[in-house]
N, C-alpha and C positions, 0 to 999 in steps of 0.2 A: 328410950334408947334400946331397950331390951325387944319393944314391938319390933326397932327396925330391924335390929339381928334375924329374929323372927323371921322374917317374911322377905328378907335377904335370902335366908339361908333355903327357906320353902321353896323359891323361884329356882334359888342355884338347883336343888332338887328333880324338882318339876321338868327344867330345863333339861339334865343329864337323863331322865327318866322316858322327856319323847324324843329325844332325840336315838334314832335307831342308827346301827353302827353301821358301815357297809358290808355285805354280804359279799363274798368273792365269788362266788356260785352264782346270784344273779344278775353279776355283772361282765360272766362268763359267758350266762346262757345269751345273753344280749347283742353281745358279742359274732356267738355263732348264729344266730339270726339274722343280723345283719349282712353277714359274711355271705351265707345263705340266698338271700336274694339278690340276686342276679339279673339287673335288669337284659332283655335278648337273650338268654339263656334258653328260649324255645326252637334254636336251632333243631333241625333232622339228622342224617346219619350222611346226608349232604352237603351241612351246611350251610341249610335253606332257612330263611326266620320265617315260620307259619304265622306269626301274630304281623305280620307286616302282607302275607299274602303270597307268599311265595313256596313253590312248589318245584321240586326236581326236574328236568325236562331230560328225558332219556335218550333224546333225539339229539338235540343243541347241547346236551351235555353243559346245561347251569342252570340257575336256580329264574326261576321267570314267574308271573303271577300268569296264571293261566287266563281270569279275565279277559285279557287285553287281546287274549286270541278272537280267533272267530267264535261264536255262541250260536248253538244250535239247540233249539227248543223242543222237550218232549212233541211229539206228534200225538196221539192219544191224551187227550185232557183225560185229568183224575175225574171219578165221580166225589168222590170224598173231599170235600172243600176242608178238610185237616191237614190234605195231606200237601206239603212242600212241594213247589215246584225247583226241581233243580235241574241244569243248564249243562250240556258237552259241550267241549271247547276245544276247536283245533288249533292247533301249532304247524308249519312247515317249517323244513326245512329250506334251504336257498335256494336249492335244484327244485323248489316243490312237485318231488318224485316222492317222496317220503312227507308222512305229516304223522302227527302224533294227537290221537283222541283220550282227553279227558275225561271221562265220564265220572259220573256220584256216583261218588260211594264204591267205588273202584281202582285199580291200578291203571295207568294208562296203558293205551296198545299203540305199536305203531304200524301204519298201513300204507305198504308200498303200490306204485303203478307201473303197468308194464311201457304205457307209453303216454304222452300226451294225447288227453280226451279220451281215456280211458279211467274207469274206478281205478281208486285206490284198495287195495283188498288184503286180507289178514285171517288165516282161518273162516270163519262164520262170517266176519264183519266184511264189508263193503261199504264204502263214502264213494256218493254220484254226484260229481258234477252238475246239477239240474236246478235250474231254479236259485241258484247259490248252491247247497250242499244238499244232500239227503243220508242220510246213518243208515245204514240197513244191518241186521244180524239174520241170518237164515231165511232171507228175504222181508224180511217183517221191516218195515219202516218204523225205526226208534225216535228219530230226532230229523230237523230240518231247519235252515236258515240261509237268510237270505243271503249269507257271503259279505257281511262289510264286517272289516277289519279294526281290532282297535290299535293303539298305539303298543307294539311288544316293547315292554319291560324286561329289561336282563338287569339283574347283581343290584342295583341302585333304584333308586326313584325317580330318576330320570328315563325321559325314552329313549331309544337307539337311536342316534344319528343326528341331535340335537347337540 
């Protein structure tokens, strides 16, 4: 009888011993961690969610994925096979008297025309008509594409007019 006391009493021990008490601290810290992430919380000063693809448009005044514009391809191939190809992409407006060029790694610009079948021009830059498009900056041909459009995205993931 005295064993069982024993090893009664050991267990109750043992038991009070691992058992660890709650911490109020780290069920604070937990807490604010949780709090903390924020799923879409990669909004811009916009409004725009960058992790979904979307980018401010200065022209159309809302958030659009640039993508879905027209894409225009460096004209100078790298020699450096390291080095990243990335892509300018226009936007117009509904007059397409005005368009707005994306470029990497850049702020966008926008480039007005004084008439139909005339460039669009901005400073240095000029967009020609030709072939589909051609980019030019201080006559230097940047970029070129053939002109097809993809579906423009505004605010959702749906397309416009669907």
């Amino acid at each position: 009888m005295m064993i069982k006391k024993v090893v009664l009493i050991v267990s109750f021990i043992s038991i009070l011993v691992s058992c660890k008490p709650k911490d109020a601290n780290n069920e604070q810290q937990a807490e604010q961690v949780k709090d903390s992430t924020i799923v879409g919380a990669d909004k811009d000063e916009n409004g725009c969610l960058a992790s979904a693809g979307y980018t401010w448009s200065k022209l159309n005044k809302e958030c659009v994925r640039v993508f879905t514009g027209i894409q225009l391809l460096p004209v100078e191939k790298s020699e450096n096979p390291d080095d990243a190809v990335f892509a300018a992409y226009l936007m117009f407006d509904d007059s397409g008297d005005k368009v707005e060029v994306f470029l990497p790694d850049e702020e966008s610009i926008i480039l007005t025309r004084s008439a139909e079948g005339k460039p669009w021009t901005a400073g240095d830059y000029q967009l020609i008509p030709w072939k589909g498009y051609v980019l030019k900056k201080a006559g230097k041909s940047l970029f070129a594409g053939d002109g097809q459009v993809g579906n423009k995205v505004t605010g959702s993931d749906e397309p416009e007019g669907e």
